[in-house]
C-alpha positions as CSV (number, residue, x, y, z in Angstrom):
1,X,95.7,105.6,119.0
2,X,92.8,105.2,116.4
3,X,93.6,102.1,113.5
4,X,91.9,102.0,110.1
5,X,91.3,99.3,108.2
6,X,93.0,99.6,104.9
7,X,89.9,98.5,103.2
8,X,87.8,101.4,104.4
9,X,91.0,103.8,102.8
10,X,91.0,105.3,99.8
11,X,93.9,104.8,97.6
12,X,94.9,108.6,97.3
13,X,94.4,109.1,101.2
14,X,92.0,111.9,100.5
15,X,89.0,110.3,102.7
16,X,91.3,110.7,105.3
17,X,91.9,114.3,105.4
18,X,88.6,115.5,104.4
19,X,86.6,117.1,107.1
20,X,83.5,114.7,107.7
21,X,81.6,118.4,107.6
22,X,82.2,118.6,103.7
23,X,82.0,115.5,102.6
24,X,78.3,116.2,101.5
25,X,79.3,120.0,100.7
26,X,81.8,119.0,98.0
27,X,82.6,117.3,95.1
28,X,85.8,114.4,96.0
29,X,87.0,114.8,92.6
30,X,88.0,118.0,93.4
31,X,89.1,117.6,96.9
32,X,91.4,115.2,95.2
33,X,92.7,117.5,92.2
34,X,93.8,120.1,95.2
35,X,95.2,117.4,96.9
36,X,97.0,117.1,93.8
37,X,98.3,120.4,93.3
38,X,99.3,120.6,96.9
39,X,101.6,117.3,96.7
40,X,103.5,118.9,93.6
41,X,104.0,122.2,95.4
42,X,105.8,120.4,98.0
43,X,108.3,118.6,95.9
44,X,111.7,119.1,96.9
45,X,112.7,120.1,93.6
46,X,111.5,123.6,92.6
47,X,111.7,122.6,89.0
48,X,109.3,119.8,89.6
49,X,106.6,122.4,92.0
50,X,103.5,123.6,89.5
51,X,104.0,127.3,88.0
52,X,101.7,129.8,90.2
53,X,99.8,129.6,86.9
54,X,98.6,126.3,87.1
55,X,97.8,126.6,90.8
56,X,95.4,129.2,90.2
């Protein structure tokens, strides 16, 4: 079992997830607005998931 220290988290998580292999390959800002995206389309509310409009 591997612990992390909640000062070397980043608020949002998205460090987390993010392939060590593209951290240098792309821009967090955008890792984070996909990260986003994909937290809305998995509301349980349909109503509240983005429109296939904004997700493309």
């Amino acid at each position: 079992m591997v612990f992390l220290s909640k000062t070397a988290m980043s608020p949002d998580g998205v460090d987390e997830i993010l392939a060590k292999q593209l951290v240098s390959k792309c821009k967090i800002e955008d890792v984070r607005d996909l990260a986003k995206i994909a937290h809305r389309c998995l509301h349980k509310s349909p109503k509240k998931r983005p429109s296939i409009d904004e997700v493309t």
